[in-house]
N, C-alpha and C positions, 0 to 999 in steps of 0.2 A: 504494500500500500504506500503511496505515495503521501511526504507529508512535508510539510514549509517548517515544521520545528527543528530548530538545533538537534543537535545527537544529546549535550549538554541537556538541553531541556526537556527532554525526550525522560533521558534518566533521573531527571526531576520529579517527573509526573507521578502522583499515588497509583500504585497499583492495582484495579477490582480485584476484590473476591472472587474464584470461580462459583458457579451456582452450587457445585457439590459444599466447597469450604463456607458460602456461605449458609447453605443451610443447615451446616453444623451447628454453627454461631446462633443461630434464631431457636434453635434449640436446645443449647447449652444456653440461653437467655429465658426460652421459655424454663429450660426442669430447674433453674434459678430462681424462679418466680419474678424476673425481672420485667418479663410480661408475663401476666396472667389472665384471668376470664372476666376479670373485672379492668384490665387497661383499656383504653379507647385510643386505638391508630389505624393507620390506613396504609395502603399500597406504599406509599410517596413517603411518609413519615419515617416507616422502617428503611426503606433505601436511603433516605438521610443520615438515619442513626446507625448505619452498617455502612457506610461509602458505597453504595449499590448500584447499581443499574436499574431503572424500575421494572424493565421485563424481564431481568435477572431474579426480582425480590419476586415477580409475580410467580414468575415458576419454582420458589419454593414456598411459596403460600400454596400453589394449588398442592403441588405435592405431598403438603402438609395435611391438606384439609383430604385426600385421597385417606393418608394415615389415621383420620378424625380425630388429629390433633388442631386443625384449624378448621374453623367454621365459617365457611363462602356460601352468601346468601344475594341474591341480588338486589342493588338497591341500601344495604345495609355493609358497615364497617365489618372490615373482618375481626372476628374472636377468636381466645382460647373460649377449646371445647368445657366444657365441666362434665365430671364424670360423677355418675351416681353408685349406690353400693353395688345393686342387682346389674351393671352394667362391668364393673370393676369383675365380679363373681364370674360372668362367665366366660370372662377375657380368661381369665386362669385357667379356667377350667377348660376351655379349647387350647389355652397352651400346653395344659397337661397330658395333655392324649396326643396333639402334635409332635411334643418334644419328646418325648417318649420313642416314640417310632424313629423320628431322626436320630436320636445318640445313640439307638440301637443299630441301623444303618449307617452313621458315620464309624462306628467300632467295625464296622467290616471291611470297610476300606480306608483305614487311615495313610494319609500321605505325608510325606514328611514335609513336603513347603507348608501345605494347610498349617497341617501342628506348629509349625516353625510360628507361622503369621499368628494363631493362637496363643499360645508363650508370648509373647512379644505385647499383645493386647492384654493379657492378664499382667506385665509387669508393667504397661504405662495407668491401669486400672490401680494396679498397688500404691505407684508412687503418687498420682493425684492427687491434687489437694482442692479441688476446684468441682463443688458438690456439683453441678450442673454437666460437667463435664464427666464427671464417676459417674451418673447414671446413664449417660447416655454410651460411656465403653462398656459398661456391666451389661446395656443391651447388645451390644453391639458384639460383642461375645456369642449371646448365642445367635445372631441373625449366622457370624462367621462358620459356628458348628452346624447348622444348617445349611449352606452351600457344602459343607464340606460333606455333609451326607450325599449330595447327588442326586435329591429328589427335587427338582425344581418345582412341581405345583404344591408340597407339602414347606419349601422353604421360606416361597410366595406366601403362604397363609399365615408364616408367621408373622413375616416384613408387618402384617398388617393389626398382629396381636400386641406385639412388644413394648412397639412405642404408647399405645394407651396403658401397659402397666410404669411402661416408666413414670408418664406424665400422674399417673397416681402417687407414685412416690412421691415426686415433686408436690405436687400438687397439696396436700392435705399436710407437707411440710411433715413428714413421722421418720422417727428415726430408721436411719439405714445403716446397718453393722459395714464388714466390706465382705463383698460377695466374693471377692477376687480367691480367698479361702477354699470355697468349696466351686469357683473356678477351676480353681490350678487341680483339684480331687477331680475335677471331670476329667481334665486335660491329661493328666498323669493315667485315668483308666482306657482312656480315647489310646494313647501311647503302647498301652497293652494291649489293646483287641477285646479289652474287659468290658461287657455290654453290662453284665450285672452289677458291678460297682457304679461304672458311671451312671446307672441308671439309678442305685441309691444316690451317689450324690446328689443328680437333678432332684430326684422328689425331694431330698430334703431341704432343697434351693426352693422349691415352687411351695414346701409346706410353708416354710416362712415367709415365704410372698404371704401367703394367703392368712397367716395368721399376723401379721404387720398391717395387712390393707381390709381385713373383713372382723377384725376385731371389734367387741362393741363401741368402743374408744373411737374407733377408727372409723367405724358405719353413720354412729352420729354427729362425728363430724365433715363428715361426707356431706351429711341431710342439712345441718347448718349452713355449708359453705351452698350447698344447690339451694338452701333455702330463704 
């Protein structure tokens, strides 16, 4: 492309976000609660506050709102979504029986770049210190054990479970131990071919999802925050 700037000025210039990095950031801003279901912005606002491109910010809003972590309504400001108990309950509950099948699946064919990229994701989850950003590698974990199963339409179902349990996390603001623990226990059984351990690990991962996010503590303040 041709351009009248200096070279000088050229490497002046801010850089954009790619769409992928910035829709990290909007969401390492949303499980922050830096936006949440009660801020009021728009298209144009967030590409301000991110250095964006506005068809860059548009196509991670929609992408978001595919994940129904963002709420695109015509006419009306985009939102975070709010999550209620009964909707929390069965996000789990279909992760439970998805992920299941996948670590049982990924133990049969472990590869070693996968596991490599694995490891690597549970040590940048360890050292975080940046709550918004830990939840979003803690999912991103298992989106990664999931491609590495090799079931594409069962991987695809998660992509669209996970991020509503993260944004639960965030959301309702409840403490979160570090998952990266009984991570590294899946990852270590994934390394064996070990379908039964890891599959202990996970259930004991999703029991405490579920007993962190569907607790009565945690149900009623769900119904406060929707109500």
């Amino acid at each position: 492309m041709n351009s009248f700037a200096s070279p000088q000025t050229l490497a002046t210039l801010p850089v954009r976000p790619s769409v992928d990095d910035l829709y990290s950031r909007v969401l390492d801003a949303i499980f922050e609660q830096r936006i949440h279901s009660a801020s009021r912005f728009t298209e144009e606002s967030l590409a301000q506050m991110f250095g964006a491109r506005r068809s860059d910010m548009r196509d991670v809003l929609t992408r978001l709102s595919h994940q129904q972590i963002i709420i695109l309504r015509v006419n009306h400001r985009p939102r975070v979504a709010e999550l209620d108990a009964e909707q929390t309950r069965q996000t789990l509950h279909a992760r439970r029986l998805a992920e299941i099948m996948l670590v049982r699946l990924a133990c049969q064919r472990p590869c070693a770049q996968d596991l490599k990229r694995l490891r690597t994701l549970v040590d940048n989850e360890h050292q975080c210190t940046e709550r918004g950003r830990a939840i979003r590698l803690s999912g991103e974990f298992h989106l990664q054990l999931a491609q590495m199963a090799g079931n594409a339409p069962l991987a695809h179902f998660l992509e669209s479970l996970v991020p509503l349990t993260s944004l639960a996390i965030a959301q309702f603001d409840l403490q979160q131990k570090e998952y990266c623990v009984e991570h590294m226990e899946i990852l270590d059984a994934l390394e064996r071919g070990d379908a039964a351990k890891a599959q202990v690990a996970l259930n004991r991962h999703l029991d405490y999802l579920e007993d962190l996010l569907l607790s009565p503590a945690s149900v009623l303040g769900q119904n406060c925050a929707a109500g």
